[in-house]
MILOMI-111077 format. One record per residue (C-alpha): residue number from 1; residue in three letters; chain; x, y, z. Coordinates in Angstrom, 2 decimals, padded with zeros to 5 digits. Last residue first. Layout:
<rodrens>
RODREN    i   aa  ch     east    north       up
RODREN  NUM  ALA   A        X        Y        Z
...
</rodrens>
This chain:
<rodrens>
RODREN    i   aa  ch     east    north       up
RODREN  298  UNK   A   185.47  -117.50   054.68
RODREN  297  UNK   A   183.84  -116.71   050.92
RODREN  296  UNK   A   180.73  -119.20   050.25
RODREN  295  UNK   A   182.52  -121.41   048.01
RODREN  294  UNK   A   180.22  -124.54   046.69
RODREN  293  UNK   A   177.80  -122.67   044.68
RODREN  292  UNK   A   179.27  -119.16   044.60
RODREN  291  UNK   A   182.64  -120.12   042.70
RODREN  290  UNK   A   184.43  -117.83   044.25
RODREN  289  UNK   A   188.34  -119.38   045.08
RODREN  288  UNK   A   190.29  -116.62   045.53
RODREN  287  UNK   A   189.02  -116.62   048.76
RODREN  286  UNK   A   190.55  -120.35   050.17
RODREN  285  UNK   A   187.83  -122.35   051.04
RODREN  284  UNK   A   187.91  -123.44   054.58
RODREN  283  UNK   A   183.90  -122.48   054.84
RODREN  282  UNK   A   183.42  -125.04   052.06
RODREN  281  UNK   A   185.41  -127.56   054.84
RODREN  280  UNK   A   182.46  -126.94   057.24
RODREN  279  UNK   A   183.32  -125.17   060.80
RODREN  278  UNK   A   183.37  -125.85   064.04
RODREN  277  UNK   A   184.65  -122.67   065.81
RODREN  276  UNK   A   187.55  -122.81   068.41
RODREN  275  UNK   A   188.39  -121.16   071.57
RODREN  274  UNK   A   185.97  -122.30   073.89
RODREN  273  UNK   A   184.38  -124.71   071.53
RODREN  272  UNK   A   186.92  -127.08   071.88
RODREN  271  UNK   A   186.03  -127.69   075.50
RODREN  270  UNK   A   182.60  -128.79   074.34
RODREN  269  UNK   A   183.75  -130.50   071.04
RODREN  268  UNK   A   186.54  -132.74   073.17
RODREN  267  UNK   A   183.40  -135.13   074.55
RODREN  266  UNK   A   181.74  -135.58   071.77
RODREN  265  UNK   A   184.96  -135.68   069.85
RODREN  264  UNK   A   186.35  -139.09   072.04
RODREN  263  UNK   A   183.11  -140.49   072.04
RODREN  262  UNK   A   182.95  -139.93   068.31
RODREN  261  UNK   A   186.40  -141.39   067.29
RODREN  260  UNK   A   186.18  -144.49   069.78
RODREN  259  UNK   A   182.70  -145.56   068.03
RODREN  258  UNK   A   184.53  -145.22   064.66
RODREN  257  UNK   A   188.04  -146.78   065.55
RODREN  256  UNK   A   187.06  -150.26   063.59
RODREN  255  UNK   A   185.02  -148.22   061.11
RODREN  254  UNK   A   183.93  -145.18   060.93
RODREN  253  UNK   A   186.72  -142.60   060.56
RODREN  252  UNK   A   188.76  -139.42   061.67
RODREN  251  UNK   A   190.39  -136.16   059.44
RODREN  250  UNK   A   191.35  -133.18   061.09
RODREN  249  UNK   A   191.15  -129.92   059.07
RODREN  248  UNK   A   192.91  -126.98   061.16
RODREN  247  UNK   A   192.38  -123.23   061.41
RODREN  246  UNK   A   194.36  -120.05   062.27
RODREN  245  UNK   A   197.79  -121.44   062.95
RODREN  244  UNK   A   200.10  -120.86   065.65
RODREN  243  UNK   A   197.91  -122.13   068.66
RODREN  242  UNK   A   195.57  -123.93   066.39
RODREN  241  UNK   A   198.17  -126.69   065.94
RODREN  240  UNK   A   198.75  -127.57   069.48
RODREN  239  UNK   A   194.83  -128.13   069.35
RODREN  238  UNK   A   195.06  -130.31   067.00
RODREN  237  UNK   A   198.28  -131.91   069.21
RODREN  236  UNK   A   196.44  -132.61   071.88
RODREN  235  UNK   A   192.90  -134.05   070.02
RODREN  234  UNK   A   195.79  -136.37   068.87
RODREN  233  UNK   A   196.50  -137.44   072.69
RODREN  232  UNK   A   192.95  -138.23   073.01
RODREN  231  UNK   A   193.14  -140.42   069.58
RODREN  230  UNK   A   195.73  -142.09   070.86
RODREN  229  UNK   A   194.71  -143.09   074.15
RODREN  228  UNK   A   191.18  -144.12   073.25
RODREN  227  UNK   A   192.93  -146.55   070.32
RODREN  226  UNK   A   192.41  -147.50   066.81
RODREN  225  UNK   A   196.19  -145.93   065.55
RODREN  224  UNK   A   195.66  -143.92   062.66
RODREN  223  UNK   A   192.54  -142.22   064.42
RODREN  222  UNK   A   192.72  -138.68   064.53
RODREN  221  UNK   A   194.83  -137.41   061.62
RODREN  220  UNK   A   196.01  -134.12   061.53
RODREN  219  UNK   A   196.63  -131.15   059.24
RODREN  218  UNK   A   194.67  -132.57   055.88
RODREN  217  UNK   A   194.87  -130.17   052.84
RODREN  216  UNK   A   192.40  -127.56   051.56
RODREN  215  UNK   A   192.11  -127.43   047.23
RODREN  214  UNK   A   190.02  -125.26   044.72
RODREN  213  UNK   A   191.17  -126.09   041.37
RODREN  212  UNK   A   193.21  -123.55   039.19
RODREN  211  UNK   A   194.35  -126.19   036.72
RODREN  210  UNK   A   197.80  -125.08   037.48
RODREN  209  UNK   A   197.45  -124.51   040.75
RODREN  208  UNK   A   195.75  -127.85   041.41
RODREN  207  UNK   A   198.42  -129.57   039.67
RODREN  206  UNK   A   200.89  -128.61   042.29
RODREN  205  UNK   A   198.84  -128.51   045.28
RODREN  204  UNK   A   198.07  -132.29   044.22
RODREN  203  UNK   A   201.42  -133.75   043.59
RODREN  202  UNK   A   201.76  -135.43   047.42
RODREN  201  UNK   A   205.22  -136.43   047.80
RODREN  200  UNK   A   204.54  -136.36   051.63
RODREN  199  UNK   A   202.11  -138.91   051.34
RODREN  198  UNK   A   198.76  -139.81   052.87
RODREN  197  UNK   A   197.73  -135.88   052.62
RODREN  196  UNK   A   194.21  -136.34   052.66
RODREN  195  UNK   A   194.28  -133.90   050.30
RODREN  194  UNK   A   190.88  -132.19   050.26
RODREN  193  UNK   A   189.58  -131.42   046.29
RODREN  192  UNK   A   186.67  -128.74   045.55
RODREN  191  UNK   A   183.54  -130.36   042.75
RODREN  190  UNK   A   182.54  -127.68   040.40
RODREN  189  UNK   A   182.34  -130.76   037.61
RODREN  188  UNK   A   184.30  -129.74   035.28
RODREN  187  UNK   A   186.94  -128.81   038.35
RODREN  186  UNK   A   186.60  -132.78   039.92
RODREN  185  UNK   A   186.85  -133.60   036.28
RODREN  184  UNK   A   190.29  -131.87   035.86
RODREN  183  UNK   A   191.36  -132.52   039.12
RODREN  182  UNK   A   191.34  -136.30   038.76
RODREN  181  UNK   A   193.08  -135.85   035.48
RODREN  180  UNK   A   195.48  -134.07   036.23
RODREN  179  UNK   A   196.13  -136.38   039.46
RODREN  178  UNK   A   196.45  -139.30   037.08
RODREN  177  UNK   A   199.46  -138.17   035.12
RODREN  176  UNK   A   201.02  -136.11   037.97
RODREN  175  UNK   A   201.30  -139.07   039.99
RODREN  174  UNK   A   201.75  -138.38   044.38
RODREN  173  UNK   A   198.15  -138.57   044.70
RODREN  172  UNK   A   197.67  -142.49   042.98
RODREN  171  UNK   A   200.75  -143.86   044.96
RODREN  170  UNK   A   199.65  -142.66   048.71
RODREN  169  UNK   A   196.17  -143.45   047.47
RODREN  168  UNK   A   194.55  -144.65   050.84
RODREN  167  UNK   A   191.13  -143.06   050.48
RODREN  166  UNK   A   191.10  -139.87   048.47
RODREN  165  UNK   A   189.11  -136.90   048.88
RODREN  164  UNK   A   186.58  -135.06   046.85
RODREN  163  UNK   A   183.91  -132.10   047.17
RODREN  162  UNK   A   180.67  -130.82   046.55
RODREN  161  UNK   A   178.55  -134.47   046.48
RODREN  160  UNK   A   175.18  -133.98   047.31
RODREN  159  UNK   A   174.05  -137.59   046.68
RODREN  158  UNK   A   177.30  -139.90   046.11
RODREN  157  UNK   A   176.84  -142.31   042.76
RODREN  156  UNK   A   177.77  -139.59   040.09
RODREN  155  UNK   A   180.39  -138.14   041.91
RODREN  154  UNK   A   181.90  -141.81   041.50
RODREN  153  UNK   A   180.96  -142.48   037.79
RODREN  152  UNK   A   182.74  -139.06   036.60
RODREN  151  UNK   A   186.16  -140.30   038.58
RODREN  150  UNK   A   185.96  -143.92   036.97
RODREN  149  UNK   A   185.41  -142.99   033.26
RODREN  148  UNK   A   188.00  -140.05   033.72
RODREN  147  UNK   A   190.56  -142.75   034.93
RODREN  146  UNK   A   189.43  -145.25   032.13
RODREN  145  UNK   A   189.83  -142.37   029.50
RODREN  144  UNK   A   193.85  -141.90   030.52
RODREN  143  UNK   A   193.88  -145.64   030.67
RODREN  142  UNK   A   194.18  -147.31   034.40
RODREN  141  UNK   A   197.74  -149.03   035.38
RODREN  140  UNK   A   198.51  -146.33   038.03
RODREN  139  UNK   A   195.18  -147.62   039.71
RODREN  138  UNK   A   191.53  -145.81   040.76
RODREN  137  UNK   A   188.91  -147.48   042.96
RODREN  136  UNK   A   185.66  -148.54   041.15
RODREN  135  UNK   A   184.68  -150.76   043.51
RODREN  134  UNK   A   186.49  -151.31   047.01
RODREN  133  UNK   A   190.21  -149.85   047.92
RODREN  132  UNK   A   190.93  -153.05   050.88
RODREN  131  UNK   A   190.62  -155.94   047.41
RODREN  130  UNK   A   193.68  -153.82   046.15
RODREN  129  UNK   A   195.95  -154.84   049.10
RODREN  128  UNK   A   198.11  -152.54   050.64
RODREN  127  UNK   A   201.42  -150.55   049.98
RODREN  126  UNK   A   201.93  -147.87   047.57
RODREN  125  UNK   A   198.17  -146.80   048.19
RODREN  124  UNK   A   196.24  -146.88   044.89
RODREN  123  UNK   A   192.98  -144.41   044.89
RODREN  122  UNK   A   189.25  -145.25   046.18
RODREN  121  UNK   A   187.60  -141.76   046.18
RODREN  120  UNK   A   185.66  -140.53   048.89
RODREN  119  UNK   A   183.47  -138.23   047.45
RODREN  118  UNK   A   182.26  -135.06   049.64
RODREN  117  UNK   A   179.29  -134.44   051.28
RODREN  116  UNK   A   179.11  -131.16   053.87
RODREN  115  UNK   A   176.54  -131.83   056.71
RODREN  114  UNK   A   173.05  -129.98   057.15
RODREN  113  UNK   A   171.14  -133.17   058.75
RODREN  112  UNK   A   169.12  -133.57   055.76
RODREN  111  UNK   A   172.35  -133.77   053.39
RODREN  110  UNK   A   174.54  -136.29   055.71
RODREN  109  UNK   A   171.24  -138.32   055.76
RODREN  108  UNK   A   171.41  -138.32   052.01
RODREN  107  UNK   A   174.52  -139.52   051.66
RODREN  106  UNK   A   174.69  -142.36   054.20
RODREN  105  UNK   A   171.60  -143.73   052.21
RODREN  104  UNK   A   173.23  -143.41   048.91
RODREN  103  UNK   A   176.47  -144.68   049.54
RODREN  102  UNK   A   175.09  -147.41   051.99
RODREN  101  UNK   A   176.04  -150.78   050.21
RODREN  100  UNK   A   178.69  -148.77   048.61
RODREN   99  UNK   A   179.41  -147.89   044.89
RODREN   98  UNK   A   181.00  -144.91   045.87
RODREN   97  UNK   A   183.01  -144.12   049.05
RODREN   96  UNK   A   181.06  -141.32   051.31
RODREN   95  UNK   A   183.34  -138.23   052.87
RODREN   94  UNK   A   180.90  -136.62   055.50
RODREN   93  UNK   A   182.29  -133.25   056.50
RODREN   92  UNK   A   181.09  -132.56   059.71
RODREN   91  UNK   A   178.37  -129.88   061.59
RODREN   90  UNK   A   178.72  -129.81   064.90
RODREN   89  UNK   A   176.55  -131.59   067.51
RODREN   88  UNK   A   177.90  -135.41   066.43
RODREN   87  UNK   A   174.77  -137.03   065.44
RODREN   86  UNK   A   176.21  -138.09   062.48
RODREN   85  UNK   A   179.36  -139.84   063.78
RODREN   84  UNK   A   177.18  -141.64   066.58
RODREN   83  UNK   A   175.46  -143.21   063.62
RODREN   82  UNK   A   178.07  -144.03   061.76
RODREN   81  UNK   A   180.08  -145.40   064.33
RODREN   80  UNK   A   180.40  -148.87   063.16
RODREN   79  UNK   A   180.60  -148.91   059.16
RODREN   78  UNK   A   177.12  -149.13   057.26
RODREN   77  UNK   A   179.46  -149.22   053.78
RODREN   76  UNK   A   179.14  -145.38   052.66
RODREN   75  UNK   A   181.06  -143.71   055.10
RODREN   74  UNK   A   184.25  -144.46   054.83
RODREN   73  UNK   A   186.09  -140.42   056.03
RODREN   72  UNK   A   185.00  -138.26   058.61
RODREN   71  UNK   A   186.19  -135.08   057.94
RODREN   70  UNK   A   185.89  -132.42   061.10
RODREN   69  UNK   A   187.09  -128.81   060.06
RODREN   68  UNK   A   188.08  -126.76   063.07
RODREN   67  UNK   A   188.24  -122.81   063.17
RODREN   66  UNK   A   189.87  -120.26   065.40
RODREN   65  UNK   A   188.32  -117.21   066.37
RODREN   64  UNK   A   190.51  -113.57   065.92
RODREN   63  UNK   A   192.19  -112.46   069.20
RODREN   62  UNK   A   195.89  -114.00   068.50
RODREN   61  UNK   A   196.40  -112.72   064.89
RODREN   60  UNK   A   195.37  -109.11   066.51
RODREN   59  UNK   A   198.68  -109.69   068.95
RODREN   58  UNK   A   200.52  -110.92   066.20
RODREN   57  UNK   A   199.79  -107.94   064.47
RODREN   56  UNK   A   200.57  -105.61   067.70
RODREN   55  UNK   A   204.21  -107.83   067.45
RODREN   54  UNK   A   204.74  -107.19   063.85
RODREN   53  UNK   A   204.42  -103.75   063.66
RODREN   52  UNK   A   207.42  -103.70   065.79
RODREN   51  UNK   A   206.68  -101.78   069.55
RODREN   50  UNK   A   207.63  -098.29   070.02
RODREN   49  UNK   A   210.31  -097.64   072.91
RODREN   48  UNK   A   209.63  -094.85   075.37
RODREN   47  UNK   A   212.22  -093.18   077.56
RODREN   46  UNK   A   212.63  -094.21   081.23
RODREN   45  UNK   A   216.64  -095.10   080.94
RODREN   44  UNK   A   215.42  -098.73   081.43
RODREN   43  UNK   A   213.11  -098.54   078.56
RODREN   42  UNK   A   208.92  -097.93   078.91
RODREN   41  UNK   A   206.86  -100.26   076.32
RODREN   40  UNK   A   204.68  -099.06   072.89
RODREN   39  UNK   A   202.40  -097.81   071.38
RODREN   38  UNK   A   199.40  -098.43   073.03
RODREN   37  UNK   A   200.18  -099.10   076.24
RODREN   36  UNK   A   202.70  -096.28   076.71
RODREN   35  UNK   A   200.57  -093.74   075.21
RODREN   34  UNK   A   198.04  -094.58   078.29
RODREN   33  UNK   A   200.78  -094.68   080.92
RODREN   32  UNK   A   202.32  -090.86   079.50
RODREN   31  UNK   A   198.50  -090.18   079.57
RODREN   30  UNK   A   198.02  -091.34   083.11
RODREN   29  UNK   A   201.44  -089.42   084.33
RODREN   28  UNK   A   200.30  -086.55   082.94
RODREN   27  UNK   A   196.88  -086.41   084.65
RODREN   26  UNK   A   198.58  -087.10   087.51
RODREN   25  UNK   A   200.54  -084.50   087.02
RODREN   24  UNK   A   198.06  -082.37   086.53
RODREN   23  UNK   A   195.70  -083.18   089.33
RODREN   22  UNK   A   198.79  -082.68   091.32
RODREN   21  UNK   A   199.00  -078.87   090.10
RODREN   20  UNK   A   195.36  -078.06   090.83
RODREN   19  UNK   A   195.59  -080.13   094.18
RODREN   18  UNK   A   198.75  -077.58   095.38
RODREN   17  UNK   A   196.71  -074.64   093.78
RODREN   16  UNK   A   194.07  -074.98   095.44
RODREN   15  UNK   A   195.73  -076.13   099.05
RODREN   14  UNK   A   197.81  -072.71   098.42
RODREN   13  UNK   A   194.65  -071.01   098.22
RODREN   12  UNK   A   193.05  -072.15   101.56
RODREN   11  UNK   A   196.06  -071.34   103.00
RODREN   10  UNK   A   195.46  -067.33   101.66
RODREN    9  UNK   A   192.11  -067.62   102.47
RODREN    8  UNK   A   193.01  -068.96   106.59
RODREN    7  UNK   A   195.67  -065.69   106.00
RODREN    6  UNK   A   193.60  -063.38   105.69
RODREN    5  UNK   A   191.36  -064.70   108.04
RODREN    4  UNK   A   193.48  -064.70   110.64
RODREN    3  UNK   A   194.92  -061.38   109.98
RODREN    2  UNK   A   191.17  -060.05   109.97
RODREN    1  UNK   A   190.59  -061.66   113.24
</rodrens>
């Protein structure tokens, strides 16, 4: 009986130290797993690689929220789907012409309901009729003191007014001459500048820098051609854009797409808002930009 149990303990043992040394390796294995995760990936000769730098920061880049900026630009003249525009359930950027039947009016309920207001300055196109711009717009044939005349009117006539865009102005953005002085009032005045970016040979970043003038830029246009189809398929490539940059600025209208633009956003916003945040263009602000009235950091 003795020999029995002798030998019962000495089994017993074994088991002991049989688990104590599989616990370990276990435990080994789980760690090796562990460090392999977070530093790196296993090669085919079982040794451990480290990962670049830059693919764990492209990994962060992925995980941190991107953000949509909504202009809706000619406001101002009781367009169709100004109403629906406002009641969007985001905040917007309302861009108002001046000197509009409803500049005032269109402002102000922009303001109440907690939307950005920007100018939306008539500017040359290179092609188009002048009659399409509406009062007050800005020409290549203007005086130096004409130009300034025009610009300081404008933010004058819009309520709440933090910011400035251009309507058309393909010809009027893309001229140093009249783009300084743009910019210099808009700065004067603590006004920010969006680029609609209606021409490639756009001058604004340019002269912005040099007057040190807060600036964004337009990514995508909505509604260039007044169709359902087309302005679903650009809610497509918005979000195409988000997926390798960090935010966009689309830009739609009221107008003959207006009622088209907000049904198709009302019902984009909620899918949208999955991976996206709705943001105003004074959250856009680039940082180095700290003017605390208009440019709450981002």
């Amino acid at each position: 009986m003795q020999y029995e149990d002798d030998n019962r303990k000495n089994e017993q043992g074994d088991q002991v130290i049989v688990k104590q040394l599989r616990d370990r390796k276990i435990l080994k294995v789980m760690l090796f797993m562990l460090a392999v995760l977070c530093t790196g990936s296993i090669t085919g000769n079982g040794t451990v690689s480290a990962q670049p730098a830059q693919q764990l920061a492209a990994a962060e880049e992925q995980q941190k929220q991107r953000t949509i900026a909504i202009v809706i630009d000619d406001f101002g003249n009781g367009m169709s789907g100004t109403a629906e525009m406002m009641k969007l359930p985001i905040h917007i950027t309302a861009a108002i012409m001046p000197f509009m039947p409803t500049t005032k009016q269109d402002a102000e309920e922009a303001h109440r309901l907690g939307h950005d207001v920007i100018v939306h300055m008539p500017m040359e196109p290179n092609k188009g009729r002048k009659s399409w711009l509406g009062p007050g717009a800005l020409t290549t044939d203007l005086s130096d003191a004409e130009i300034r005349k025009r610009v300081e009117a404008a933010i004058d006539d819009v309520p709440h007014a933090i910011g400035m865009n251009n309507h058309m102005g393909s010809k009027v953005t893309a001229d140093e001459r009249m783009m300084r002085i743009v910019l210099g009032v808009c700065k004067e005045r603590g006004l920010f500048f969006l680029d609609s970016r209606t021409t490639f040979k756009t001058v604004v970043p340019k002269i912005a820098a040099e007057l040190n003038v807060p600036i964004v830029s337009n990514n995508v246009f909505l509604d260039d051609v007044y169709t359902v189809e087309h302005i679903s398929k650009q809610i497509g490539v918005l979000r195409k854009h988000l997926e390798s940059h960090t935010s966009c600025i689309t830009i739609g209208h009221v107008g003959p797409p207006g009622k088209k633009t907000a049904s198709v956003l009302q019902q984009s916003i909620p899918v949208m808002q999955q991976s996206a945040q709705f943001v105003k263009l004074t959250e856009l602000m680039p940082e180095s930009m700290n003017d605390p009235l208009i440019l709450p950091n981002s």
